[in-house]
C-alpha positions in Angstrom: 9.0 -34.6 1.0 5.1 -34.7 1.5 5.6 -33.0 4.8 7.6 -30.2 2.7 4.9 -29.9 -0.2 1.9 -28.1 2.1 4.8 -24.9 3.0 5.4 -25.3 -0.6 2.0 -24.8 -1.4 1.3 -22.3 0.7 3.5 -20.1 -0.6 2.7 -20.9 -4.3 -0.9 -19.0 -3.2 0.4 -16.6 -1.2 3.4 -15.6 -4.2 0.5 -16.2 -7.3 -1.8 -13.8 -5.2 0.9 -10.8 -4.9 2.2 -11.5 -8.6 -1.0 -10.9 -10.2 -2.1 -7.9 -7.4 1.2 -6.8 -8.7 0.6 -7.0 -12.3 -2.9 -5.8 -12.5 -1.8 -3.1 -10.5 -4.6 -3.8 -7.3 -7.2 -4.2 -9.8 -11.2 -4.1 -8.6 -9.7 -3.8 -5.3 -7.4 -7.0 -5.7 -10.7 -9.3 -6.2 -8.9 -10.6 -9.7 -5.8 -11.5 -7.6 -8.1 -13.4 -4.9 -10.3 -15.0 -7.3 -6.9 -16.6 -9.7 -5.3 -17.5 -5.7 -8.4 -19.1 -4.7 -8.5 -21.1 -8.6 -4.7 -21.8 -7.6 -4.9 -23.2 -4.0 -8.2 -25.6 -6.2 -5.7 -26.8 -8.2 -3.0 -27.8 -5.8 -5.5 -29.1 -3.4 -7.4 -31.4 -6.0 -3.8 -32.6 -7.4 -2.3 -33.5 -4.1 -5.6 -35.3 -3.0 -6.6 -37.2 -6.3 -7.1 -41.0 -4.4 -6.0 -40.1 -1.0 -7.9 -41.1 2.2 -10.9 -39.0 2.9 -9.1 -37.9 5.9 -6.2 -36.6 4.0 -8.9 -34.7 1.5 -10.6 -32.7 4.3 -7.3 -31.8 6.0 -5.8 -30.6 2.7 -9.2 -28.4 2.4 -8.5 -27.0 5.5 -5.2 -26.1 5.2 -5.7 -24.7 1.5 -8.8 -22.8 3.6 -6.5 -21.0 6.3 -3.7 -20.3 3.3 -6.4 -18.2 1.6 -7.3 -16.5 4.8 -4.4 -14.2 4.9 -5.3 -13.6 0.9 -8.7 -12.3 2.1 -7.9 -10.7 4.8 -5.7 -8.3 2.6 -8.6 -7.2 1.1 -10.8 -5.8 3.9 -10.7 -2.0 3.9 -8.6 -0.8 6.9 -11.0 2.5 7.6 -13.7 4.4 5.8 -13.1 4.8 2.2 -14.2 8.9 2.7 -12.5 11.9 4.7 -14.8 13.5 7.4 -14.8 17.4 6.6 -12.0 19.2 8.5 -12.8 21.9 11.2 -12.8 25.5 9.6 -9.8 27.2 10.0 -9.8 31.1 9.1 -6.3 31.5 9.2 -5.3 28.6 6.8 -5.6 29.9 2.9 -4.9 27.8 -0.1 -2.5 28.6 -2.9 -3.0 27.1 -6.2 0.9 25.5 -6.9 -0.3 24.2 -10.2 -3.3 22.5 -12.4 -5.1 20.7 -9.3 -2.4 20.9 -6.7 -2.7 23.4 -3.8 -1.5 24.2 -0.7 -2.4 25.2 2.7 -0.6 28.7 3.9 -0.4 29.7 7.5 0.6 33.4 7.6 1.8 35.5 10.6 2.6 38.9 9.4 5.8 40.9 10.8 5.1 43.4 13.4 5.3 46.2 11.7 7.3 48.4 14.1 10.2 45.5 14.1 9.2 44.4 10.3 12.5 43.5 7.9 11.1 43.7 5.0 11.8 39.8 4.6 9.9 36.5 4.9 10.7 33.4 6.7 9.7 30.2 5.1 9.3 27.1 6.8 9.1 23.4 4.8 7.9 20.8 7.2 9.4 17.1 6.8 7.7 13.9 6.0 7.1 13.6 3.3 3.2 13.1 3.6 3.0 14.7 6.9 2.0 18.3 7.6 2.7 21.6 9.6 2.1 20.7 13.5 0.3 23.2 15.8 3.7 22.9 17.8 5.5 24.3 14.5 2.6 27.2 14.1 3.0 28.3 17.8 6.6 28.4 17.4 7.4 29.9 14.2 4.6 32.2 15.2 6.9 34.0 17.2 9.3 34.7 14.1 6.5 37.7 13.1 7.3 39.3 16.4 10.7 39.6 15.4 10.4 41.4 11.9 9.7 38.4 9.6 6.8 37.7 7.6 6.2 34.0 8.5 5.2 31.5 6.3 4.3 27.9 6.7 2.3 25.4 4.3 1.2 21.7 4.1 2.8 20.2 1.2 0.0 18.8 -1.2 -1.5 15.4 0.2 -1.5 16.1 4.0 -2.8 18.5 6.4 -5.1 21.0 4.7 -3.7 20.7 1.3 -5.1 19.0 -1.8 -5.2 15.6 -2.5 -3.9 14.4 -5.9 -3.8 11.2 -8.0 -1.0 9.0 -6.1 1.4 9.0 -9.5 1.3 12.2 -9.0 3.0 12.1 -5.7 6.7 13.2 -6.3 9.7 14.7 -5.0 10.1 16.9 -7.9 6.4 17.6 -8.2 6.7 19.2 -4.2 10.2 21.0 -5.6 7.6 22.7 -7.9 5.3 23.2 -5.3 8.2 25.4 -3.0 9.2 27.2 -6.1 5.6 28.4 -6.5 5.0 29.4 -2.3 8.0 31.4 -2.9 7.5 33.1 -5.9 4.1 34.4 -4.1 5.8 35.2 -1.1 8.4 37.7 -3.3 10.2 38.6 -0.8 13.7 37.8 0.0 13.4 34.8 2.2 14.9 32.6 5.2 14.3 29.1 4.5 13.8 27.0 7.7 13.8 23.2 6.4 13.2 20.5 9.0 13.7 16.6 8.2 12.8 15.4 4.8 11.9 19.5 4.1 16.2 19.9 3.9 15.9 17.1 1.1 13.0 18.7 -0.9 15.0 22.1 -0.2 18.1 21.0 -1.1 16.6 20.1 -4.5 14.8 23.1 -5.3 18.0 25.3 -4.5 19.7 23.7 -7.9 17.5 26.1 -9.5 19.4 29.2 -9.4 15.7 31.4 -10.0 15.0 29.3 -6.4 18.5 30.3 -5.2 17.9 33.9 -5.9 15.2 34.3 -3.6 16.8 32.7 -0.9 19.2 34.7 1.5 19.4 32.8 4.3 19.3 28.6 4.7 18.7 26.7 8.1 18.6 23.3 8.2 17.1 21.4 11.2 17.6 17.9 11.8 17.9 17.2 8.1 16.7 13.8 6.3 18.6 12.2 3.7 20.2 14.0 0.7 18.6 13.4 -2.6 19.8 10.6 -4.0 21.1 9.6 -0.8 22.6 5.7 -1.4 21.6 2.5 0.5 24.0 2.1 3.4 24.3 -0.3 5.7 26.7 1.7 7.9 25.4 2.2 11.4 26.1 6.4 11.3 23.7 5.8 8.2 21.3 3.5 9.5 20.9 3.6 13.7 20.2 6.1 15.9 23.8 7.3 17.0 23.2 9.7 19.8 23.8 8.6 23.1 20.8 10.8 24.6 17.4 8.5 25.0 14.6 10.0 23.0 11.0 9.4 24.3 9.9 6.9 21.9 6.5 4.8 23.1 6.0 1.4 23.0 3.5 0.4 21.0 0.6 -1.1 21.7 -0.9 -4.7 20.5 -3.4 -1.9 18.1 -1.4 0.5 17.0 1.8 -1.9 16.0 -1.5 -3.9 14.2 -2.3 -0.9 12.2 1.5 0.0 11.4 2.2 -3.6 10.0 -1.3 -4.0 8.5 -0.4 -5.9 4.8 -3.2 -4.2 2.9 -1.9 -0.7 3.7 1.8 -1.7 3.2 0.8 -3.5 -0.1 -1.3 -0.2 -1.6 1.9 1.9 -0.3 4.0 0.2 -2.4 2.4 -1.6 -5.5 3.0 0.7 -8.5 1.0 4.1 -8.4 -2.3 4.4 -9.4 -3.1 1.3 -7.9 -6.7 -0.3 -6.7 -6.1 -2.1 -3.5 -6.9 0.9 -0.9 -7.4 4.5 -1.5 -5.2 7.2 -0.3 -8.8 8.3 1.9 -8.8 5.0 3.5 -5.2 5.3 4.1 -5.1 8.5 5.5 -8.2 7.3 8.1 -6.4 4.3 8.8 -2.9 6.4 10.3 -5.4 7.6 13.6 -4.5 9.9 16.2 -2.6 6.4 18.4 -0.8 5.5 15.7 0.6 10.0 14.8 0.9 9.6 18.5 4.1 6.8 18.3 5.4 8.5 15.3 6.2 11.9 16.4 6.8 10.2 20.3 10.6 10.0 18.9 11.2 13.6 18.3 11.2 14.3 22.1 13.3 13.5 24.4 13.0 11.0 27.1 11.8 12.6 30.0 10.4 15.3 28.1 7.1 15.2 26.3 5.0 18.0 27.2 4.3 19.4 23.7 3.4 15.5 22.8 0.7 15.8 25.3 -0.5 18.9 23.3 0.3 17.1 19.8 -2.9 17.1 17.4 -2.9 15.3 15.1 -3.9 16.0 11.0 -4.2 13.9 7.9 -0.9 12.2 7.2 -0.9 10.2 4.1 0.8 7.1 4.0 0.5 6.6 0.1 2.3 10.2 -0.3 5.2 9.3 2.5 6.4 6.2 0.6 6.2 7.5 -2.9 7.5 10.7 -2.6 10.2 8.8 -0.4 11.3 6.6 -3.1 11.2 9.1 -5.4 13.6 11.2 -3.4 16.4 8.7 -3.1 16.6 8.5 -7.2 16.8 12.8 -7.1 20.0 14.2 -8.2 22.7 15.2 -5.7 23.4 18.9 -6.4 26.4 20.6 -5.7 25.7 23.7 -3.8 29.0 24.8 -2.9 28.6 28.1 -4.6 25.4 29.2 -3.2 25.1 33.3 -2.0 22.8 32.3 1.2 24.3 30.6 4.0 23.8 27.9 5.5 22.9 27.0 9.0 22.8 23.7 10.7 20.6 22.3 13.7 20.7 19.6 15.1 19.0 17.9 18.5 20.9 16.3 21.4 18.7 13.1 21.7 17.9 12.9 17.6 16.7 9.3 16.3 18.2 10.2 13.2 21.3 8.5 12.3 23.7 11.3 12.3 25.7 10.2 9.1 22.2 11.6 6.8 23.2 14.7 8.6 26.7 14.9 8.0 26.3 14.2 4.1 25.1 17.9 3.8 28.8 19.0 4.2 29.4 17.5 1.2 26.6 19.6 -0.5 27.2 23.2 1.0 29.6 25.4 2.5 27.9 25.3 6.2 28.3 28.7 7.7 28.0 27.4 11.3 26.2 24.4 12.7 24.4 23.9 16.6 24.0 21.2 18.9 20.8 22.1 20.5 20.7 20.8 24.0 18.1 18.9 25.4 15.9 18.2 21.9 15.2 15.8 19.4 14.0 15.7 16.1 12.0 18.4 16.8 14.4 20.9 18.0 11.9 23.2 19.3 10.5 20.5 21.1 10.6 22.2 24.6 10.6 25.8 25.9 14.4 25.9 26.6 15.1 24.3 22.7 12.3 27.4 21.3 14.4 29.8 23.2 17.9 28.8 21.5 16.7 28.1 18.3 15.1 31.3 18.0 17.7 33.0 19.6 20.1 30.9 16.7 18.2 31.8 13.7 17.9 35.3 14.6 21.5 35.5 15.2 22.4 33.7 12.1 20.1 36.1 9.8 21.8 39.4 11.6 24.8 38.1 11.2 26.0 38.0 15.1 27.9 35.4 17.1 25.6 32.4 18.0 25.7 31.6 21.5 26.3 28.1 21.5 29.6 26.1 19.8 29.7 26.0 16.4 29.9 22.2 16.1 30.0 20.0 14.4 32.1 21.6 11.6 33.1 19.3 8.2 37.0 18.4 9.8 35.0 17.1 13.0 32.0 15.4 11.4 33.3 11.9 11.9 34.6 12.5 15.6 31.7 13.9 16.2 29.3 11.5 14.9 31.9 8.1 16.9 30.7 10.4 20.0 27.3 9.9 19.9 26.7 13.8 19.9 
């Protein structure tokens, strides 16, 4: 039993120290958490040494010593506490979403001898990520085919404005769309990759947001709003049988991904005082972006990576807006005007179940495997050729070129292949 009282202790400290970081919310940069551990780990070392052997004394001290270690490590900043000024970038504008939010615009206008008098709006996934050059160059291309192309970094990442973390939310970036495409008024193609098919999906339950909408793609979407906990390997494991290019990380970056003090200030209640977003956003460094977006490629295949640069991504902003997306409303979108296009990539890490969900949401047009891609489906030349070429035919209302699979009668089969 004595053997069992110094694990015991232990975690007493290590449990008192998150309770009260918990309660007072990261307070004075969790000092007050440290300072009532260290008073705790006093307590329990003076009561299980009162009379002992001097021996016994110093090697309780010692082990009450490397049981606050961990405490105070936790509260050592991660990175600077302040972002270095971003390089000037003339074609990046921000739009003012609402009081203190804006977002960064990337605009390519239509040529104007092939111009359709419509706009194509792209939402970029995340959430707390940003629009990738490898997104810019391709969409980009879209102009040169009629459309007005616009992209933005939703607010906290990239270019956009930084706001208080409480006021990280999923509806808060469903305002945020409504707003980019009430300035864009223009009837609009909506191009939503990952966790952007989520945030779309919830915007397009306002029918003013529907109205402006003709056409929807979704590529590689995330989960559904208010997408529910499953175990279920189609809803929790990569399913496809094609490798993706995911890195192994190294002894650094894998120290900075499970570093406690930037998972604690992730998720301890908003507004807390244990890291700021800033130090946050310094601490996720180009190594660590690197192994993140590694997994949208496919094995084998990682050119664009090598031409990947990386932005601010905002750690605090990915896991509340996150959380706050799984508690959204499910809409029912059955009755929606626009279609609906799905895309999905051969090697995807995304388990293909959060895909298949969106059947249950919309009427899906038509729906692509493309070949030879991951996540990012216009991860290689030969994946920006089809998926152009898909879009393009989708809007214009021609044949696609490649199978329309999977359908809502072959989702299941489709996902027990691995496809």
């Amino acid at each position: 039993m004595r053997f069992l009282a110094i694990p015991f202790q232990m975690l007493a400290v290590w449990l008192t120290f998150l309770a009260v970081l918990w309660v007072t919310r990261g307070g004075a940069a969790g000092v007050p958490a440290m300072c009532i551990a260290i008073a705790v780990a006093g307590v329990l070392w003076w009561r299980s040494t009162r009379g002992a052997p001097r021996r016994r004394v110093i090697v309780r001290g010692i082990l009450m010593v490397l049981t606050l270690a961990p405490v105070a490590y936790v509260l050592v900043p991660l990175a600077p506490p302040s972002l270095a000024p971003l390089a000037t970038d003339p074609s990046a504008e921000l739009w003012s979403t609402g009081p203190g939010r804006a977002v960064a615009v990337y605009r390519y206008p239509a040529d104007a001898a092939r111009a359709r008098h419509a706009a194509l709006v792209f939402v970029h996934g995340g959430p707390g990520a940003y629009v990738r050059d490898i997104d810019r160059d391709f969409f980009a291309g879209f102009a040169r085919a009629g459309f007005d192309v616009v992209l933005y970094d939703q607010v906290g990442a990239g270019r956009s404005s930084l706001v208080s973390p409480e006021h990280y939310t999923h509806d808060n970036n469903v305002r945020d769309l409504a707003a980019v495409l009430a300035r864009v008024n223009t009837p609009t193609v909506l191009v939503a990759q990952s966790y952007g098919a989520t945030l779309v999906t919830s915007a397009l339950a306002d029918r003013n947001v529907r109205n402006m909408v003709t056409h929807l793609v979704l590529t590689e979407p995330g989960r559904i709003p208010g997408a529910a906990f499953s175990l279920d390997k189609s809803m929790s494991k990569k399913t496809t049988h094609a490798p993706d290019a995911t890195l192994a990380p190294s002894a650094a970056v894998m120290g900075k991904l499970i570093a406690p003090r930037a998972l604690l200030a992730a998720f301890l209640p908003a507004g807390n005082g244990l890291a700021s977003q800033e130090e946050l956003i310094n601490h996720y460094t180009p190594d660590v972006q690197r192994l993140l977006v590694s997994n949208a490629f496919c094995k084998g295949d990682t050119a664009l990576l090598d031409t990947f640069h990386p932005g601010r991504f905002n750690l605090l902003a990915n896991a509340r807006i996150g959380r706050d997306a799984g508690t959204a409303a499910k809409p029912d979108l059955h009755d929606m005007a626009a279609p609906v296009m799905m895309l999905l990539g051969e090697c995807s890490y995304i388990p293909r179940g959060r895909a298949m969900e969106y059947f249950g949401v919309y009427t899906t047009a038509r729906a692509h495997l493309i070949p030879g891609v991951g996540h990012i489906v216009w991860g290689n030349a030969r994946g920006q050729e089809l998926t152009r070429d898909a879009i393009v035919r989708f809007v214009d209302g021609a044949p696609g070129l490649l199978p329309n699979e999977p359908t809502q009668a072959t989702a299941r089969l489709f996902v027990e292949n691995g496809r």
